[in-house]
C-alpha positions as CSV (number, residue, x, y, z in Angstrom):
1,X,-99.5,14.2,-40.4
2,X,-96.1,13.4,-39.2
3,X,-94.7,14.8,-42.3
4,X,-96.5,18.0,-41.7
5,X,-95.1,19.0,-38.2
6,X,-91.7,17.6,-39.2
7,X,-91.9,20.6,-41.8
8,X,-93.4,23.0,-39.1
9,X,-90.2,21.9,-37.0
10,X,-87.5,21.5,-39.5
11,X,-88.8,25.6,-40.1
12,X,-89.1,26.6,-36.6
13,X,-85.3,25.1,-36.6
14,X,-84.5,27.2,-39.7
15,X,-85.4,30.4,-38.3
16,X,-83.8,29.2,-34.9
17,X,-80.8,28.6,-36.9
18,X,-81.1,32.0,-38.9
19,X,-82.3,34.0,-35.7
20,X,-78.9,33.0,-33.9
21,X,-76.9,33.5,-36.8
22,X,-78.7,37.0,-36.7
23,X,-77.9,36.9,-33.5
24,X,-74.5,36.7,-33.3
25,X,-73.6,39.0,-36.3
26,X,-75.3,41.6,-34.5
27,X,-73.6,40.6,-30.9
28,X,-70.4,40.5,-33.3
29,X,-71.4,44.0,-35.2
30,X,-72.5,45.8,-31.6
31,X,-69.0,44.0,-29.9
32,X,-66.7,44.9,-32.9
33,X,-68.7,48.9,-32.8
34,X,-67.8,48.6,-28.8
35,X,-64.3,47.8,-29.3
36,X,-63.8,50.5,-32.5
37,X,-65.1,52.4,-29.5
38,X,-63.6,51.7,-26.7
39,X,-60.5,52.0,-29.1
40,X,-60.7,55.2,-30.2
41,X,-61.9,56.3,-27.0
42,X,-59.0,54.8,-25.2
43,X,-56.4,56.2,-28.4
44,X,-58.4,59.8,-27.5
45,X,-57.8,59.4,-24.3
46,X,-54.3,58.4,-24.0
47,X,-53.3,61.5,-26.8
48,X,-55.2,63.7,-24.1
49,X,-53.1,61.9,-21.3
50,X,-50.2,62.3,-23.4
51,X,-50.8,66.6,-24.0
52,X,-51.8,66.7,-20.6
53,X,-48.5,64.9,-19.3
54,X,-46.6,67.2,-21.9
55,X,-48.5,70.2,-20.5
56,X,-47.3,69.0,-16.9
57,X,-44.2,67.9,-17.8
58,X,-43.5,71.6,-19.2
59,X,-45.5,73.0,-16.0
60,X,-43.3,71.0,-14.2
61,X,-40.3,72.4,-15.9
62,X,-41.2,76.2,-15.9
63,X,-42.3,75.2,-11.6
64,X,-38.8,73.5,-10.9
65,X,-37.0,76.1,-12.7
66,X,-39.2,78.7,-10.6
67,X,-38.2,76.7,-7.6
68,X,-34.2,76.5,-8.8
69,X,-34.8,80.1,-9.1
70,X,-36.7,80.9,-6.0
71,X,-33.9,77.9,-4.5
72,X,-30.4,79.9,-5.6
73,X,-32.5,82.8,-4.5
74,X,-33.1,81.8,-1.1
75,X,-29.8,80.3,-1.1
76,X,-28.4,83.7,-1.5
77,X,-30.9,85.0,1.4
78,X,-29.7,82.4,3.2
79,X,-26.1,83.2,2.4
80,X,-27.3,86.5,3.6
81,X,-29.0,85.6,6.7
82,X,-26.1,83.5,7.4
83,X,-23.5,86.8,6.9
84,X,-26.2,88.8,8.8
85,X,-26.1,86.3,11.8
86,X,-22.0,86.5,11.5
87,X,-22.5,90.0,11.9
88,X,-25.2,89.9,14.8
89,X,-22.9,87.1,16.7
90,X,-20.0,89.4,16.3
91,X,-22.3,92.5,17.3
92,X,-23.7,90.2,20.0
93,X,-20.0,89.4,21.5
94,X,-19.4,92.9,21.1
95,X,-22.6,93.9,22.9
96,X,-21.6,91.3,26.0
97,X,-18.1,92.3,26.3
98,X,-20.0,96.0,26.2
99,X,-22.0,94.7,29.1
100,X,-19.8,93.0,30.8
101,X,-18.0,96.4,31.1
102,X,-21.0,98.1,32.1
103,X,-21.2,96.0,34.3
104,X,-17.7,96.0,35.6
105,X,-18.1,100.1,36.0
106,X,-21.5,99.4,37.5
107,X,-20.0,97.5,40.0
108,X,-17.1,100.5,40.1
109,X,-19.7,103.2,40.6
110,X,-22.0,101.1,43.2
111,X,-18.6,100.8,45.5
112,X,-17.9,104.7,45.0
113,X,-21.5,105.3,45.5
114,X,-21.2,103.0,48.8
115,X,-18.4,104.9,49.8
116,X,-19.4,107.8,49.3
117,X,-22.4,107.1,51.0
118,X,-20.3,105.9,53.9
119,X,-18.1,109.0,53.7
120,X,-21.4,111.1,53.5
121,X,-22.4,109.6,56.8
122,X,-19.3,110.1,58.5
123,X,-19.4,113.3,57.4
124,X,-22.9,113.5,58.9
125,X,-21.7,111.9,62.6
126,X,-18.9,114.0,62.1
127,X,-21.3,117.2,61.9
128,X,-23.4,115.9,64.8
129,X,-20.7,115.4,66.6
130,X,-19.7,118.8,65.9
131,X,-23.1,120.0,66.7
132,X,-23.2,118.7,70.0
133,X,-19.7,119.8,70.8
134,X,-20.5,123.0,70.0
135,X,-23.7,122.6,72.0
136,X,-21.8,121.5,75.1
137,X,-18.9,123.9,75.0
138,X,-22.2,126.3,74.8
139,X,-22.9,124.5,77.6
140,X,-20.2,124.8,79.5
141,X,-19.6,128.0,78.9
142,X,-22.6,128.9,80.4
143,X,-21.6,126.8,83.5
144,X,-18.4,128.0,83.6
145,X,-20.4,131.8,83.1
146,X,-22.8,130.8,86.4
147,X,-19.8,129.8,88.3
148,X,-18.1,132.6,87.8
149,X,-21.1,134.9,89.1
150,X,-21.4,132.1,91.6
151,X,-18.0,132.5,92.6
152,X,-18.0,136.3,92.7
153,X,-21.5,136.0,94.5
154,X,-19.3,134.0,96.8
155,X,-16.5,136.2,96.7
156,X,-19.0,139.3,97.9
157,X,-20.3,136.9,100.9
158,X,-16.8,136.8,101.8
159,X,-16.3,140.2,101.6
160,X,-19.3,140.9,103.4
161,X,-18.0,138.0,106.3
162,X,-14.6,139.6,106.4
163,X,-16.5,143.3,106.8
164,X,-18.8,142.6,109.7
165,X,-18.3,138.6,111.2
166,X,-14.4,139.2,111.7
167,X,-14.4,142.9,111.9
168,X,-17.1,143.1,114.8
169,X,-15.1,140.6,117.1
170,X,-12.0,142.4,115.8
171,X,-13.1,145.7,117.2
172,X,-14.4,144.4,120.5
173,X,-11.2,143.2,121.5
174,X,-9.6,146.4,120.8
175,X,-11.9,148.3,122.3
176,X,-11.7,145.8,125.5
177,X,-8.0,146.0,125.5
178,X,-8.3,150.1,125.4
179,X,-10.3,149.4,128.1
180,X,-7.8,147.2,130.0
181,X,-5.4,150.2,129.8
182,X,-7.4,152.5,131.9
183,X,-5.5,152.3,135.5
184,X,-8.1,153.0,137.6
185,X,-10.0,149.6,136.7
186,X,-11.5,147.6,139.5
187,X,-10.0,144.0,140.0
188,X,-13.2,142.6,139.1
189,X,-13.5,144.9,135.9
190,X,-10.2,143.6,134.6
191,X,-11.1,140.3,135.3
192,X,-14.5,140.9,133.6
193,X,-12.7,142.9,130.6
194,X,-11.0,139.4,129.6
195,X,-13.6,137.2,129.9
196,X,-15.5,139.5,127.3
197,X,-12.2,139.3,125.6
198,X,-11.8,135.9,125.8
199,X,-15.3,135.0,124.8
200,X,-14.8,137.6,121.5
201,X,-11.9,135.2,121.0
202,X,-13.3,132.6,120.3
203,X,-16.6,134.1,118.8
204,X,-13.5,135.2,116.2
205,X,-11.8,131.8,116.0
206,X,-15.7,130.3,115.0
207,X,-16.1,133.2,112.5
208,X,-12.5,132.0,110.8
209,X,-13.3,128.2,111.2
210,X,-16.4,128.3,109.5
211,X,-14.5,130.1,106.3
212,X,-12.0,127.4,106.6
213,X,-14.6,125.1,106.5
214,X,-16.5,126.7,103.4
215,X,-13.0,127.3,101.4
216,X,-12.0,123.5,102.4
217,X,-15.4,122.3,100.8
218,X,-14.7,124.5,97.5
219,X,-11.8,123.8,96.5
220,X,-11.0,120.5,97.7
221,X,-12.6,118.5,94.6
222,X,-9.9,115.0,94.9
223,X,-11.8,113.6,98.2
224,X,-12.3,109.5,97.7
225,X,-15.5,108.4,96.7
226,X,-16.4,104.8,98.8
227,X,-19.6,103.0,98.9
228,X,-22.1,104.1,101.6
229,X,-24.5,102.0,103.3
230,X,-27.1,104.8,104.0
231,X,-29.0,102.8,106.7
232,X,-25.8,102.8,108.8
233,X,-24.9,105.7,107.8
234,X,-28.1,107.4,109.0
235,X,-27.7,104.9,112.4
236,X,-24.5,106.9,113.0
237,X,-26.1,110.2,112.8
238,X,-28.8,109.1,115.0
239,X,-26.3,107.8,117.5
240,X,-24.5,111.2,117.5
241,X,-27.7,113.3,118.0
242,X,-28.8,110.8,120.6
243,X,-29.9,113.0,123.3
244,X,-31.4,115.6,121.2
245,X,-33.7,113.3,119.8
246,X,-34.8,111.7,123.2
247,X,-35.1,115.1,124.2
248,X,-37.9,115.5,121.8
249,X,-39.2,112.4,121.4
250,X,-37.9,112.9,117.9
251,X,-39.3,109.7,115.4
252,X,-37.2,109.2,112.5
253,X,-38.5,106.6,109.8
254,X,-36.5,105.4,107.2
255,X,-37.3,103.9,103.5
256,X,-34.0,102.8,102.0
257,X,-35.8,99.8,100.3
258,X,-35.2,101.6,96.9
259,X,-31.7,103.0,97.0
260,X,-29.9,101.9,100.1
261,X,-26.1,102.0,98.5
262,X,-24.6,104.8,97.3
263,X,-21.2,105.5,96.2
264,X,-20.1,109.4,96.8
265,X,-17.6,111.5,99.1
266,X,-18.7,110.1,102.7
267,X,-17.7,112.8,104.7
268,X,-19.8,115.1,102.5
269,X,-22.9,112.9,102.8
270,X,-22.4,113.0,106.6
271,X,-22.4,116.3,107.2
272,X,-25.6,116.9,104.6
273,X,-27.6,114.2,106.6
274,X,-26.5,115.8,109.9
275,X,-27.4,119.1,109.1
276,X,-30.7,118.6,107.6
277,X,-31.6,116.0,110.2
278,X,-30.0,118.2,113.0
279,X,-32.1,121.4,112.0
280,X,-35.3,119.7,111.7
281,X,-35.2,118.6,115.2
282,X,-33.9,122.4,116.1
283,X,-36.9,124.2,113.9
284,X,-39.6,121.7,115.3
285,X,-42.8,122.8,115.8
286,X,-43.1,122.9,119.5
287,X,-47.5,121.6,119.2
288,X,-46.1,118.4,117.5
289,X,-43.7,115.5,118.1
290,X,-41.1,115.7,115.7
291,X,-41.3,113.7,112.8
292,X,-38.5,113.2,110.0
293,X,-39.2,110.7,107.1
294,X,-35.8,110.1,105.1
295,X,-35.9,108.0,101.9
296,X,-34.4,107.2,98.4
297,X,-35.2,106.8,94.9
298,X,-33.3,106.1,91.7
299,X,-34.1,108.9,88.8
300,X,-31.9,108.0,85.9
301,X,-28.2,108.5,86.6
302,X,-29.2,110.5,90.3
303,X,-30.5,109.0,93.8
304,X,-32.8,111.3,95.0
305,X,-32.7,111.7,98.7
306,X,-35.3,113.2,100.7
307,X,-35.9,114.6,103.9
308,X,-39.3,116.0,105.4
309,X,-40.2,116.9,108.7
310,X,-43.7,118.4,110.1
311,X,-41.7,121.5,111.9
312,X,-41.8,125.5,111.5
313,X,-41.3,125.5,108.0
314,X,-40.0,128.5,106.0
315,X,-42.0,131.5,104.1
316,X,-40.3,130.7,100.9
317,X,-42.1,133.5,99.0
318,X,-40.1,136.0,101.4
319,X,-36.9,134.1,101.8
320,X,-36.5,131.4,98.7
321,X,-33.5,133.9,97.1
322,X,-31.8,134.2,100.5
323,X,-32.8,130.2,101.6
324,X,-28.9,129.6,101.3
325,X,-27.0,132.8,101.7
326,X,-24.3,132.4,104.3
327,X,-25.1,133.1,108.0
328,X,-28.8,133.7,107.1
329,X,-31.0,133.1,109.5
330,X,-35.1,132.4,109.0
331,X,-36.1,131.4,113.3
332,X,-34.6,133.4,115.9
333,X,-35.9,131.6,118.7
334,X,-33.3,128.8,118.7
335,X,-29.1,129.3,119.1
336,X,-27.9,129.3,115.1
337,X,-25.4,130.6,112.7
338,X,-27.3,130.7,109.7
339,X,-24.3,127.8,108.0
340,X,-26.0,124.6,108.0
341,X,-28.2,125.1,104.6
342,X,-25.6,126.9,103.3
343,X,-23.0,124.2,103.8
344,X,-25.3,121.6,102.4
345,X,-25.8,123.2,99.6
346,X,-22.0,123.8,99.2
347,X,-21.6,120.2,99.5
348,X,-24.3,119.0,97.3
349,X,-23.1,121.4,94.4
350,X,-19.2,119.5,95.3
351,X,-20.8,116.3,94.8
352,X,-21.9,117.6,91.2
353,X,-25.3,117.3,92.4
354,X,-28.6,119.9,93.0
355,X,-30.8,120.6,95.8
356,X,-34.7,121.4,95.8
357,X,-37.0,122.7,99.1
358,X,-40.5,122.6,99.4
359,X,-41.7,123.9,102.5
360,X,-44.8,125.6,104.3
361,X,-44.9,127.3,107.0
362,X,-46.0,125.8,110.4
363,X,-46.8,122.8,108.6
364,X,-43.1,121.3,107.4
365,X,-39.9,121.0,104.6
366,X,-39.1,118.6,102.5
367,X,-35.5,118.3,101.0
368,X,-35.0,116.6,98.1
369,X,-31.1,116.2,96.9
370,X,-29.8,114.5,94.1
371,X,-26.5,113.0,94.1
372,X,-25.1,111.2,91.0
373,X,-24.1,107.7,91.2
374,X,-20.7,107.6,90.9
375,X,-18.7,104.5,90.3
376,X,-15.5,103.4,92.0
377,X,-13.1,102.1,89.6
């Protein structure tokens, strides 16, 4: 029995033995097949590695001598560039200095433009300037025209003065000295004669101080100019026409609250109070009280002074054009010579200065002068 599965073992054991040897001859055969081919796969593999290094190595050949090519050549275009840049710095400094004398003759032709421009505007105040010295020789030549026909206007007045003022009392007297000559004259005739005579005497000495007094006025044109306080001024007049005015009852009001200094010829300003002041007292409406109102008022380089009174008044559509003709006379009624609005106006036109009149009759004048402010240096 034990013999039996000794045999059974020893053979199990035998093909154990035989099955490993198997075993390993055919791990050996598969590992020695695995290495032949991992060999040759590995020699395959290294000759491709090999043609494909040769194959890059010549790539890489034929690429760098591209690039040593496509290297010299953009050496050269660098070269190039490098000249070109040469020649653009050079054209560059060329092109500044070029600017830089543009912009030196900019500079030139913006100061002759400026002066030019100032020259052109000289030229231009020199041309207004011309213009409105043209304009006021115009001017004056007009104003010298008027005063000419003013001053023959004047000269005819004179003429006219000269012709029947002097001649009348002129020829009086000679005829009352004719008279005078006759023997058979009374005492009492004689004596008569020369107080006629007389009184035609001095009728002709009036006649010949009132053209004194006009010519005086015209042609005396140096008088001194002071400053006038026109409230005292005014208080003067008043003074001098005292008993007229408290024959009358005369009120005066004053408004110098505007303008109460004013530098002119005084003796001139007296006399152009006095007379307006002095004829609205004698042309008073006899149904009213007198009333004058004298005031003042700047108006640019003029004071403006103005007299009104509520007295006869004058028809100015009948007598405006003969308002200030010498020894004109517009109220009968009263004692005049027809001088005092002539004189003002005379006066008025000395001073450099213009009168206007408003008036209606029965109902009042208002006077309104303008005098220029002079100043005393």
């Amino acid at each position: 029995m034990i013999s039996y599965h000794s045999n059974i073992y020893e053979e199990a054991l035998v093909s154990a033995i035989v099955v490993s040897h198997w075993w390993v001859i055919i791990t050996a055969i598969v590992s020695v097949i695995g290495l032949t081919y991992g060999y040759y796969h590995y020699y395959y593999r290294l000759k491709s590695i090999k043609k494909h290094n040769r194959r890059l190595e010549s790539l890489v050949a034929e690429r760098t001598q591209e690039l040593q090519i496509s290297n010299n050549q953009l050496f050269k275009r660098q070269e190039e560039i490098n000249t070109k840049n040469e020649e653009l710095v050079t054209t560059n400094n060329e092109l500044l200095l070029r600017q830089e004398e543009i912009g030196i003759q900019r500079d030139l032709v913006f100061d002759q433009n400026q002066r030019l421009m100032e020259a052109q505007q000289i030229i231009e105040e020199q041309t207004q300037e011309l213009i409105r010295n043209n304009q006021l020789l115009d001017q004056q030549v007009k104003d010298r025209t008027q005063e000419l026909v003013d001053y023959n206007q004047q000269l005819e007045q004179f003429a006219f003065v000269a012709a029947h003022n002097l001649r009348a009392p002129v020829a009086r007297i000679m005829g009352l000295g004719q008279v005078l000559k006759l023997k058979h004259l009374q005492p009492d005739e004689q004596e008569t004669m020369i107080e006629k005579m007389c009184f035609t005497a001095k009728e002709l000495d009036q006649v010949v101080k009132d053209l004194n007094i006009i010519l005086e006025v015209k042609k005396n044109n140096t008088l001194a100019v002071s400053k006038i306080n026109l409230a005292n001024e005014v208080a003067l007049i008043k003074s001098n026409l005292e008993s007229e005015i408290e024959h009358t009852q005369a009120l005066i009001q004053e408004d110098f609250s505007r303008v109460n200094i004013i530098q002119t010829v005084k003796p001139y300003l007296d006399s152009i109070l006095f007379n307006l002041i002095s004829n609205a007292i004698k042309y008073r409406n006899p149904k009213h009280r007198p009333e004058i109102a004298i005031s003042t008022e700047a108006i640019e380089d003029y004071v403006c002074l103005q007299v009104s009174d509520n007295g006869l008044g004058i028809d100015l559509d009948t007598h405006k054009d003969k308002l200030f003709t010498l020894y004109k006379r517009f109220h009968t009624h009263v004692e005049g010579k027809g001088m005092g609005l002539y004189l003002v106006k005379t006066q008025v036109e000395a001073l450099g200065g213009s009168i206007e009149i408003s008036s209606q009759v029965n109902r009042g004048t208002t006077f309104r002068i303008y005098l220029k402010h002079v100043t005393v240096s």
